[in-house]
Structures are given as C-alpha cells and as structure tokens.
C-alpha positions in Angstrom: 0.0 0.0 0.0 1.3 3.3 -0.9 0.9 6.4 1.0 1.2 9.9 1.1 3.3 10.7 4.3 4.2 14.1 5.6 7.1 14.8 7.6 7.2 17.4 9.4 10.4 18.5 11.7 13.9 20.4 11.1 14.2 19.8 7.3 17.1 21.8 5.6 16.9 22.7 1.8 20.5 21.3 1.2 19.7 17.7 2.7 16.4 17.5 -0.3 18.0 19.4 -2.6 18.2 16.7 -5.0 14.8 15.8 -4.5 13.4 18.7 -5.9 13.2 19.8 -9.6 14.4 23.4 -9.6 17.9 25.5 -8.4 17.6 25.6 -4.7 20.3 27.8 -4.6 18.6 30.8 -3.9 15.7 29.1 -1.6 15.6 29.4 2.3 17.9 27.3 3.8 15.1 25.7 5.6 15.7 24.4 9.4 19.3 22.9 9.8 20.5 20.4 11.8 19.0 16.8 11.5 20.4 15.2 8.7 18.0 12.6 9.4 15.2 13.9 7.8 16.2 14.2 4.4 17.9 10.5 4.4 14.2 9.2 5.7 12.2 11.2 3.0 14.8 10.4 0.3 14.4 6.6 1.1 10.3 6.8 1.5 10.4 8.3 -2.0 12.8 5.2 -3.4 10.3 3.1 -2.1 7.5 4.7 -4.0 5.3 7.1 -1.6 4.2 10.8 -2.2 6.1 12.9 0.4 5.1 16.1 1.8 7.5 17.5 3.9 7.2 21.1 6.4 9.7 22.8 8.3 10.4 26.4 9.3 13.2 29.1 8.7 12.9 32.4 10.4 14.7 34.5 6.9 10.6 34.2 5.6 9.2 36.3 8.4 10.3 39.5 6.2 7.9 38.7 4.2 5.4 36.1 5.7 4.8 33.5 2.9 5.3 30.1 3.0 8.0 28.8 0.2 6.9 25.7 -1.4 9.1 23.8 -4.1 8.6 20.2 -5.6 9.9 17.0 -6.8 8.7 14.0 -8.3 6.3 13.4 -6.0 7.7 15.4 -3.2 6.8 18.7 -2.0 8.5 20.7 0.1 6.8 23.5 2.5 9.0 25.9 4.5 7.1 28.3 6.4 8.0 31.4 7.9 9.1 31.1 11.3 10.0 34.2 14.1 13.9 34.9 14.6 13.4 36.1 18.4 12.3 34.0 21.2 11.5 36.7 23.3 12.0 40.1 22.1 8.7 41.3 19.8 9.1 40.5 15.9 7.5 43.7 14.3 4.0 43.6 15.9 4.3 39.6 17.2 5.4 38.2 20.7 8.7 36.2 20.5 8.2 33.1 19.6 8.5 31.4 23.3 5.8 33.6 24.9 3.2 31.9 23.1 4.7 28.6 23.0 5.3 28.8 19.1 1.5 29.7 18.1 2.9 31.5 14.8 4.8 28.6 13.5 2.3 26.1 15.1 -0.6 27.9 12.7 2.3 28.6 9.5 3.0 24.7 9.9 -0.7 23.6 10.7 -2.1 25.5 7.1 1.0 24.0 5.5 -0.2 20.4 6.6 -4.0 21.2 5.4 -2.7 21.9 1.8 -1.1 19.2 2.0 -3.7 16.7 2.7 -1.0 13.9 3.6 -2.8 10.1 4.7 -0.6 10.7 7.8 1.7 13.2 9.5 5.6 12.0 11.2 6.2 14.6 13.3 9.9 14.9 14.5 10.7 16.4 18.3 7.6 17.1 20.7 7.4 20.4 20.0 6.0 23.1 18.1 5.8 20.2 14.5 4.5 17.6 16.8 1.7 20.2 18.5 1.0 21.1 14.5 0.8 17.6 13.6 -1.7 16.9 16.5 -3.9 19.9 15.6 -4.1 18.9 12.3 -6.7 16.0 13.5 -4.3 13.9 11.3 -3.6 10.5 12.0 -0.1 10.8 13.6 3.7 9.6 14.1 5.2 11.4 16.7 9.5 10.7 17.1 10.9 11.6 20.0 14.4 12.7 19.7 15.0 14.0 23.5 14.3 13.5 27.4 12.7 17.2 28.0 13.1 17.1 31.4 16.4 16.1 31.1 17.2 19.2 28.8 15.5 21.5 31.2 18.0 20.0 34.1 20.9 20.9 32.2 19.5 23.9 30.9 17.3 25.3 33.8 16.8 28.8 31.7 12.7 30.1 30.8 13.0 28.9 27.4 14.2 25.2 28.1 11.4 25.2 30.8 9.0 26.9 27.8 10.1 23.5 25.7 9.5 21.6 28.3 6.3 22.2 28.4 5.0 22.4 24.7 6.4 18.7 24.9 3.7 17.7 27.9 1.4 18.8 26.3 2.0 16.9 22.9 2.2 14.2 25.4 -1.2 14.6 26.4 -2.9 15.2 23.3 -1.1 12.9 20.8 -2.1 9.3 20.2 1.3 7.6 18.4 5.1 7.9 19.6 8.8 6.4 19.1 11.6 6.9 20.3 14.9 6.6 19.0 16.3 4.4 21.5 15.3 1.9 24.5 16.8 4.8 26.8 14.4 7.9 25.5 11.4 5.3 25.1 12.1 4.9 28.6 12.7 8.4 29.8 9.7 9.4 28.2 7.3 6.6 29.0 5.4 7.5 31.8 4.3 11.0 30.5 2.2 9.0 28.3 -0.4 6.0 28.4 0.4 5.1 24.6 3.3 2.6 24.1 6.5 4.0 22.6 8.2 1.9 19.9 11.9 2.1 19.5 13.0 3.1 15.9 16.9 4.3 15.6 17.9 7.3 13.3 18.8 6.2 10.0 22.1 6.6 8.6 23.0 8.5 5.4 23.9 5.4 2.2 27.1 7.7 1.0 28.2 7.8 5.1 28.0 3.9 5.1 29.4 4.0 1.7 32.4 5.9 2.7 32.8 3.7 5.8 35.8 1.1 5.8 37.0 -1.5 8.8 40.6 0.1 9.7 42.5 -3.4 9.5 45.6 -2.2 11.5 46.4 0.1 14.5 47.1 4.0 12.7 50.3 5.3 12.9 48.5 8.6 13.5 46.6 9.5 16.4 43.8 12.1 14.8 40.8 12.5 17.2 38.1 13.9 17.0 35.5 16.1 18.4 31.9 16.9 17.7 29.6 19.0 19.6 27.2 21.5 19.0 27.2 23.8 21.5 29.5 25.1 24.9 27.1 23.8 27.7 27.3 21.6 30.7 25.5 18.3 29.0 28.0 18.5 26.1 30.7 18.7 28.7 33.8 19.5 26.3 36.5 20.7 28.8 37.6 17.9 30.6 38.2 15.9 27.1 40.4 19.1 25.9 42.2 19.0 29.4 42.5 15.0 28.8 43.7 15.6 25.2 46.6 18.2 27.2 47.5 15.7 29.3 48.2 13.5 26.3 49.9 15.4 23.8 52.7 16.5 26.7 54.0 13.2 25.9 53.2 12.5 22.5 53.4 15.7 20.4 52.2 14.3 17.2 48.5 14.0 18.7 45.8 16.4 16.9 42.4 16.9 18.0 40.0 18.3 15.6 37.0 20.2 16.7 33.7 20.4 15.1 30.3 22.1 16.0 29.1 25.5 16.8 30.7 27.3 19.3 34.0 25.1 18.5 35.3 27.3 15.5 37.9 29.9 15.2 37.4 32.7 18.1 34.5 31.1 19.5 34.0 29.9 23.2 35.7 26.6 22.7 39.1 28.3 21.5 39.0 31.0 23.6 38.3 28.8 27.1 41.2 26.7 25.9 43.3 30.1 24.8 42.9 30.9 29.0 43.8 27.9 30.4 46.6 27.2 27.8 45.1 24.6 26.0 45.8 25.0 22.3 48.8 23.2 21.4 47.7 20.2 18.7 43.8 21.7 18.2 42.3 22.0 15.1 39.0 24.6 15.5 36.7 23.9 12.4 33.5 25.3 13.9 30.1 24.5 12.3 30.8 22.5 9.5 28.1 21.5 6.3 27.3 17.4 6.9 29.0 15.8 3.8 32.2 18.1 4.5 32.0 16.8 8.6 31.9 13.1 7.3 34.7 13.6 4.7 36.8 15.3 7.6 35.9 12.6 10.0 36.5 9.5 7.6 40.4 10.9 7.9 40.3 10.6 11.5 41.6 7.8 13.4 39.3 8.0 16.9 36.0 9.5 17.9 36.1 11.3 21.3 32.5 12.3 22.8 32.1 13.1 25.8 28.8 14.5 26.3 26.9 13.5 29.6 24.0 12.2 28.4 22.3 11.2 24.9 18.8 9.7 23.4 21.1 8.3 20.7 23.6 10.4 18.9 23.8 10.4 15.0 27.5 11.2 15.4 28.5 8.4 17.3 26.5 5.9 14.7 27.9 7.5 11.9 31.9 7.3 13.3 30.7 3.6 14.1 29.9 3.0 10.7 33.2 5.3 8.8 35.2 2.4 10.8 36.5 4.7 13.9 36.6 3.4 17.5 34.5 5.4 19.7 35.5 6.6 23.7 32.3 8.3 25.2 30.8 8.2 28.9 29.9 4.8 30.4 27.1 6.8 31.6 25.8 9.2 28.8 22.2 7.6 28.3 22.0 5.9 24.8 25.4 5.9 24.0 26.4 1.9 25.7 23.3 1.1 23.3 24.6 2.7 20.5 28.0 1.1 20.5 26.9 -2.2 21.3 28.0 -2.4 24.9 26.2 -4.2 27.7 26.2 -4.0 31.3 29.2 -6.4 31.9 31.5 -5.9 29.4 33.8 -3.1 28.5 36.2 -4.6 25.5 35.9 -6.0 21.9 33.8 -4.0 20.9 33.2 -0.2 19.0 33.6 2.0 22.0 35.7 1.8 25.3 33.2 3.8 27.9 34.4 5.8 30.5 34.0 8.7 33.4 33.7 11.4 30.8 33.7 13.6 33.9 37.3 13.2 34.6 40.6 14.2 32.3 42.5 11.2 33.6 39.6 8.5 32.7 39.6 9.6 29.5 43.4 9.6 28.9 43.0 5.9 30.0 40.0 5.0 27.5 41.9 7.0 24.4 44.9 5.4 25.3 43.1 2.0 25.7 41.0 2.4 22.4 44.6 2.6 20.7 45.9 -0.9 21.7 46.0 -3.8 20.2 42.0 -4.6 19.8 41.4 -1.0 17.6 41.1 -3.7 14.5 38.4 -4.9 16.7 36.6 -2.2 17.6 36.4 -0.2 14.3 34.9 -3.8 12.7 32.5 -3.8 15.5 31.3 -0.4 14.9 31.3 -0.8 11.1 28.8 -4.1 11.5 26.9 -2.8 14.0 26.1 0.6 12.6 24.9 -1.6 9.5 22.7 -3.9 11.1 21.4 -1.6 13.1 21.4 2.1 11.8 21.0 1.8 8.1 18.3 3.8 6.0 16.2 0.4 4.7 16.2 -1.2 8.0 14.6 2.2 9.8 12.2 3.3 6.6 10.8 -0.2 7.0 10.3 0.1 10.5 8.8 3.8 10.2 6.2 1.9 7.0 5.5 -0.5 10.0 4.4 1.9 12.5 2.8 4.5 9.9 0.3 1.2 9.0 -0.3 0.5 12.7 -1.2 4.1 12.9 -3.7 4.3 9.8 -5.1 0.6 10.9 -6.0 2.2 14.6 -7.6 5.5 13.1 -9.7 3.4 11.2 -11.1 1.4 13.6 -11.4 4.8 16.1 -13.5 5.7 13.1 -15.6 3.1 12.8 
C-alpha cells in the first residue's frame, strides 16, 4: 500500500535538494541540523510514496509567505518562522511567549494543503503540536528527554520547551523513540506505548565507511559538539587531550560544532587555560564536509553526559572509527553495542567522561592492540542496526499501525 506521508520537523533545503526539480540555490535554507530527515524522505520516495514534507526558517518572516518547491512526487513546505524567542518581531510576541502559536498555525495551514494520509512529526514540540492539531492521523518521534534538557539547561525557554512537549504528550495518540533509553525516559508522560525506531544513517556515510585493519600510525581524534554547555561537557576531554599530547606531540584533535570554531567559546576557554597546542578549530561544519573530515580521522572522542542516541557516534561507528564516550551518557552503551558487563571487543571503550584522567585511560586504551576490533565492531553494527532500509521499513510498519488504529477509532 502506498501512502502519502508528511514529515514534518527540522528539514534543511541542502539535505532535499536533489529531491526537488528546480535551483535551490537561492531558496531558504530551511531548518538545519538533522540530517535525518532528508535520508528518511529520500528513502520513502525510493520506495515509492508521495512525500510532503514542512519545516520552518525564520529569513521568511520579512515577508510572511510560506516557500513551497517540488519534486517528483515530493513537496517541500518551508514556512516562515520568528527569529526572536523573546523580544517582539514587528508587531508579534517572541516566539517562546506563546509557546510557538505563529509557527504552530504557518505549519498547521502547510499540513491542510497538503492533505497527507498521515503526518511523522519529529521532536515534541511546536511540529508535533501542528501535527496533532491537524486531527491527522499521527507519528510522533521523539528525539530528547525534555526534562532532562530543562535540568541541564534550567533557563525560561528550556522550561517553555518543556512544556510544549507535555502537552503533545497529552494530546497525541502515536510515539517512538529513537532508542530503549528515551522510550524509557519518556514513557510515563504518556499511556500510549513507545516503539523504538533508531535514526537512519545517510547510504554515501555507510558508503564511505571502511573497517581500519591495523592500528594507525597517526593518532587524529576527533570532536563533535554542538554547542558550549554543561550536557556537552567538552573541557575535561580538551584538558585530557593536554594531558596527552605533553608526551606524544604528534596527537591532533579536531573540533567540530558550533561554538567550536575559530574565536568562538571553545578556542578562547582553551586560549585561558593554555590549551591549544595540537587543536584543530573547524566550527560548524556542512554534513557531507563533517563526514569527509571525520573519515580521515583515526578515533572519535565524545564526551557528552547524556544522549537519546547520537547520530555522530552511529555515523563514526559506521566510517570504521573506535569510539570513547561516557559509560554513563544515556543511549550511548546502546549505540555502541556495549552491555552491562563488558567493557572490550567492541566499538567504544566507555568511560567517566567527567574526569581528564579517565579519559586519557580510555583513548589510550581504544589505541591498543584490539582497535582492529573495535572499528569492525562499529562498522557491523552501525549496519545492522542504523541503516536507512532497516529504519524506513520500521517507520512503514508503525505508519500502517497508525492508519489501521484511526480506522477502527473511526468506525
């Protein structure tokens, strides 16, 4: 049975660009930041359903029109979102003092254009609340713990967030989560079931991957994180990587993300404490670039405190490169294909990501003799478990489910 599916969520022009038939160069860049989206609408297309697709970008609120291209049988909605949460946008509240009720409506008339059989909405915010509204039968993909974000991030916005998502919680009907940790976090706002579905993977990123059949000769690491906060908790990995390259010099570690590029709050917190020597600052960097720069690499290093799954972590995994993260960080042991009682022979070595000395251990002990191991661990598991077929055909699963149950809610 073929279907017309909308997803609805951060969607950015460049990741669907080659969906659509016309120059995209001078469209909206759309919402940036999950890759994800594009690889699961590109492989629901392959597989032969209509696609209609809506996400926001706050350039349109100049002019307040939504921005609609199309492929074959693909359409693309971007719809005009406000740039400030809180300050007033001409003669509108900032967009947290109404809990998103601009984009929510832009979004909402997007969806009733549309007409899709049923709406994915990604997050549990302002696309989920849309999708709900819509009176659509409904997918909604949780991609974060929003209590857990609020605790590391106990600021009026994060507790704004925190509550567009219980209130999705209340009203929707249909929910995943993208791993057995977030299902679980999330469970008991809800009486619905949440089914685990994993983030796909990009084909060209498991194309590029390749098991590394020998220990490197060079030590590259590297470092991905999107933003200077607590949860990411970057400093005591660049005070572990300090601590390393006083005794071996030819270390580099290579830093990716926002607030990780040249001048910015990464570089100059390391610039105080004397940190620099053998860092690379690359700063927000476009996804296919990221992947080519990580493929050179010999070692991811994450050390973010907790995680619902981590699409960086998967997509190392499946490039070939061993992994050290924290023991602790939520998803992550899941991801890499560690269980409770075993710490070796396998993608990641886990650790206190908390302290500078743990983590010299783990790097130092991801570089022995098992790194053959580890990087074909990663590279099978990311396969088996993360690739786009095996999550589209999940996703199909759950959108059926879905339609089945509205219909007999109907009847």
């Amino acid at each position: 049975m073929k279907m017309h599916i909308g997803i609805a969520g951060p969607i950015a022009t460049e990741h669907v660009a080659d969906l659509l038939a016309c120059d995209t160069s001078t469209m909206p860049k759309g919402y940036t930041g999950a890759p994800l989206t594009g690889v699961l609408i590109g492989d629901l297309l392959k597989q032969g359903h209509k696609v209609s697709a809506f996400t926001t970008d706050a350039s349109l609120y100049s002019n307040l029109e939504t921005v609609k291209a199309s492929g074959l049988n693909f359409d693309l909605y971007i719809c005009p979102a406000r740039p400030r949460a809180w300050r007033f946008n001409k003669n509108r509240l900032g967009r947290a003092m109404d809990g998103f009720a601009y984009e929510r409506e832009q979004l909402l008339n997007a969806i009733n254009m549309a007409k899709p059989d049923i709406i994915h909405a990604h997050w549990t915010y302002e696309f989920a609340l849309a999708a709900i509204k819509s009176g659509l039968p409904h997918l909604i993909t949780c991609h974060d713990a929003p209590a857990v974000i609020l605790r590391y991030n106990p600021c009026p916005y994060r507790s704004v967030r925190y509550l567009m998502a219980r209130s999705v919680f209340n009203k929707g009907q249909h929910y995943s989560g993208v791993s057995p940790y977030l299902a679980a976090a999330v469970q008991h706002y809800t009486k619905e079931p949440i089914a685990v579905v994993p983030n796909p993977l990009a084909d060209f990123v498991l194309a590029s991957g390749r098991i590394r059949s020998s220990r490197p000769t060079t030590k590259r690491i590297g470092l991905i994180c999107n933003g200077w906060d607590a949860r990411k908790n970057p400093k005591p990995s660049l005070q572990a990587f300090d601590k390393l390259h006083s005794t071996q010099p030819t270390l580099e570690l290579h830093l990716f993300g926002f607030d990780f590029g040249a001048g910015e709050p990464a570089q100059q917190w390391c610039q105080k404490q004397g940190l620099l020597t053998g860092m690379v600052f690359h700063g927000a960097t476009p996804h296919k670039q990221l992947i080519e720069h990580l493929n050179d690499l010999d070692l991811l290093l994450h050390p973010a405190l907790e995680e619902t799954f981590c699409v960086v972590i998967a997509e190392a995994m499946a490039l070939g490169l061993p992994i050290v993260a924290g023991r602790h960080s939520g998803a992550v042991p899941w991801v890499v294909g560690i269980d409770d009682t075993t710490n070796n022979r396998c993608s990641a070595v886990l650790t206190d990501v908390t302290d500078p000395d743990a983590i010299v251990s783990a790097i130092e002990e991801a570089f022995d003799q098992n790194y053959p191991e580890r990087s074909a661990s990663g590279y099978a598991r990311a396969r088996q478990m993360f690739s786009t077929g095996v999550i589209t055909e999940s996703y199909i699963a759950l959108y059926r489910q879905v339609l089945l149950a509205n219909r007999k809610l109907i009847l």
